[in-house]
N, C-alpha and C positions, 0 to 999 in steps of 0.2 A: 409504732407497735405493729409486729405483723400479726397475721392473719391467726396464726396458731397461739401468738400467744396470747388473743385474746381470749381463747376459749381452754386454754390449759388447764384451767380449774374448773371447769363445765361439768365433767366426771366427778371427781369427789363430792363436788358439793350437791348434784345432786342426790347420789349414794346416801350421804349423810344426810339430806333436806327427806329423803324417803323414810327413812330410819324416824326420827322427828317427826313424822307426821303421821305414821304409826301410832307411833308410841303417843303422840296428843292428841288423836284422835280416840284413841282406847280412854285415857285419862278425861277425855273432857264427856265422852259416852256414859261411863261410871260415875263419875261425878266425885262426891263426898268422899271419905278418906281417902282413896285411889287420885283425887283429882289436888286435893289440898296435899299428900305428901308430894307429889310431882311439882306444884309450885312451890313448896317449901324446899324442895334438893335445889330448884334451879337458885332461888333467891341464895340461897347458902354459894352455891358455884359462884354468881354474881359478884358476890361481897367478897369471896375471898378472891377472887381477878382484881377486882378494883382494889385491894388492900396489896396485893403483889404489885400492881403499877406503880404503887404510890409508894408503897415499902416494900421494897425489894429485897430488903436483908429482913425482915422479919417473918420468918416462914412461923411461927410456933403463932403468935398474933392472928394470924390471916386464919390458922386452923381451928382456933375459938373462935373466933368473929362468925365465921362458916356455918359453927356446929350452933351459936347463940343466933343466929339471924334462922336458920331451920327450925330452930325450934319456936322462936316468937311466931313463924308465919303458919308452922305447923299446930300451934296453941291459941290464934286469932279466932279463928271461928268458934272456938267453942265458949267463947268470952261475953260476959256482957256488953253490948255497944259501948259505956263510955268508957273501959278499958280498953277497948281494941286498939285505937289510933296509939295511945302511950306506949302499949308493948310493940307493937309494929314499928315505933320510930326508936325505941330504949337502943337496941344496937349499936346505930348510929353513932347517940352521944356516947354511947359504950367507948366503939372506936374512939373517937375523938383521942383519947390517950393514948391509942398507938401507933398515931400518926407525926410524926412530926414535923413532914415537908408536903406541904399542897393540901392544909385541911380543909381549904374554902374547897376544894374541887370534893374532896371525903364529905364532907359535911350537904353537899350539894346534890353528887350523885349518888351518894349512899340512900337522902332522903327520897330519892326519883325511884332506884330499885327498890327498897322497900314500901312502899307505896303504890308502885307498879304492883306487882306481888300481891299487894291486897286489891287495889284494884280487881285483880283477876280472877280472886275468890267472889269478890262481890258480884261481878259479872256473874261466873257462874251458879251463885245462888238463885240469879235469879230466872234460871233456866237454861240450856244448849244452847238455844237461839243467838242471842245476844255475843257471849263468849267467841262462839262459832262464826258469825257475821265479824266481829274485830279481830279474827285470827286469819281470816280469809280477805279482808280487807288490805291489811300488812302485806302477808302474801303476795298478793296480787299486782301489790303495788310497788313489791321490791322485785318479782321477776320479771314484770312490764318495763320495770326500769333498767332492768338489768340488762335484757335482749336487746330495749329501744338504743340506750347507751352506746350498746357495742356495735348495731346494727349503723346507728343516724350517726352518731357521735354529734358534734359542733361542742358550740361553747358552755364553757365548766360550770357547774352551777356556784360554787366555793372551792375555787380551785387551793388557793391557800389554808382551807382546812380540809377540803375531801377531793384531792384532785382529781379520783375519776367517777365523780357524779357530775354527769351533764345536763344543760336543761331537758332535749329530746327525754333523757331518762324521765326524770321527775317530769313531766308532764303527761309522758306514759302512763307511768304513777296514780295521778290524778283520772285521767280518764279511767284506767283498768279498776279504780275503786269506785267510779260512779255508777259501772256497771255493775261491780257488783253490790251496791248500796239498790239499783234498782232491781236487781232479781231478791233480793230480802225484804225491800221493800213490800213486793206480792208475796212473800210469806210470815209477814209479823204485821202486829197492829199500826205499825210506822204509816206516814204516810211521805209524800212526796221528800218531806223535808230529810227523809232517810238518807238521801244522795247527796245532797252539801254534805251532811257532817260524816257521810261515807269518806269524802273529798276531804273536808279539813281532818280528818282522821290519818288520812294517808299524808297530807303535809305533816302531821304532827309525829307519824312517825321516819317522814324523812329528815326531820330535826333530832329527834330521836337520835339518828345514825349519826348526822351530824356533830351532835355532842359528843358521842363517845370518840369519833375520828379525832375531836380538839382534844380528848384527855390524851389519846395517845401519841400527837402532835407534842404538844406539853411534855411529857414525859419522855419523849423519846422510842416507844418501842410502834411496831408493825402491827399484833396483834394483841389480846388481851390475854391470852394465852394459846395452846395446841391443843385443846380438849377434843375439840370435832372439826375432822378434818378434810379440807376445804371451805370452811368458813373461820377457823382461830378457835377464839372463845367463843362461853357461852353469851358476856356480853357482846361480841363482834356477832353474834346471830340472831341478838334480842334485842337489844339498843334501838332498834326501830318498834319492836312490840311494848317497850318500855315507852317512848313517846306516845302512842295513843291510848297504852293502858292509865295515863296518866290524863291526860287529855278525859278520857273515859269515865276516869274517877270524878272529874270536874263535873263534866259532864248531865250525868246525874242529878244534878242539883237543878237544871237547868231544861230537860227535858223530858216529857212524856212517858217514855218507851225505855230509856234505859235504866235501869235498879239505881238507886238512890244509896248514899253510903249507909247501911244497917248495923 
């Protein structure tokens, strides 16, 4: 690979990554309906990319599934807790009927993006902080990897499902999240233990990236769509925030500091 063409996409993507982070950081500042329709359009975009992979003749399909998954993640919050999870996952089995090649993978990652999706509202319920630390964490840990990648290069991390993720990347990765696990650390009740699961945060959503490379592996296509340009789709830009918002959601149950599922 030469020199330029490893950075040929350096330009768009950051143009678009600027745009993105505007715009989520206005959404996540605001909070409440401004921050809940913003994850509800994305979860919508998600679902109808992963119903295009998978069903590629079926456009009329995808554009329900889109407008019924906006609307569950847009109607979650304001639900009682033990309704929230059933409407959050109804979609799903929704789809389930109009899929008819590769439902294990619909059935698998439908449950991850919507989920993900709530995840993110819970996060944010339960203050900036928190939200803001696992959006910065991702971050950090996909452009650490992304420069370490192209700068160190060596050997592939899963070259057979994501041939240009190397280890130098993903251990970038890793370190650029513990740092930032320790600068939040000194601004939230967290204590030390903030920085491992900074760490397992940024592994979980370099799996994350992973999974979505093997659906499109599987299926055949480069991208998840052309929506935003220098990164594909929405899931080819979130499928790493989907790994830890999920991670996240788990999470909760399990630690201190982070909101708990409500």
């Amino acid at each position: 690979m030469s020199a330029d063409s490893k950075w040929n996409d350096l330009i768009p993507r950051v143009l678009s990554a600027l745009v993105m982070v505007v715009v989520g950081v206005a959404a996540i500042w605001a909070g409440g309906t401004i921050f809940i329709a913003l994850i509800a359009v994305l979860a919508g975009l998600m679902i109808w990319e992963l119903m295009r992979m998978l069903e590629p003749e079926n456009g009329a399909s995808r554009i329900w599934m889109a407008l019924l998954t906006t609307a569950a993640i847009a109607a979650v919050s304001f639900l009682p807790p033990p309704a929230r999870l059933p409407v959050v996952l109804a979609p799903v089995l929704v789809g389930l009927s109009s899929v008819r090649s590769h439902r294990a993978i619909w059935l698998a990652y439908g449950v991850v993006v919507m989920l993900g999706a709530f995840s993110a509202l819970n996060l944010r319920a339960g203050g900036p902080i928190w939200i803001v630390w696992l959006v910065s964490v991702v971050a950090v840990c996909d452009i650490a990897g992304y420069f370490a990648g192209r700068v160190l290069g060596g050997p592939k991390f899963w070259p057979r499902v994501s041939p240009k993720k190397t280890w130098s990347g993903t251990i970038a990765g890793w370190i650029g999240a513990a740092l930032v696990g320790t600068w939040f650390m000194t601004q939230s009740p967290a204590g030390p233990e903030l920085v491992f699961v900074s760490v397992i945060m940024a592994f979980a959503s370099q799996l994350g990236d992973v999974a979505e490379s093997a659906i499109k592996r599987t299926v055949g296509i480069k991208d998840s769509s052309n929506l935003i340009p220098g990164h594909g789709g929405v899931l080819d830009r979130f499928d790493a925030m989907l790994g830890a918002l999920l991670l996240a959601l788990f999470a909760g149950f399990f630690t201190s500091f982070l909101p708990g599922v409500g």
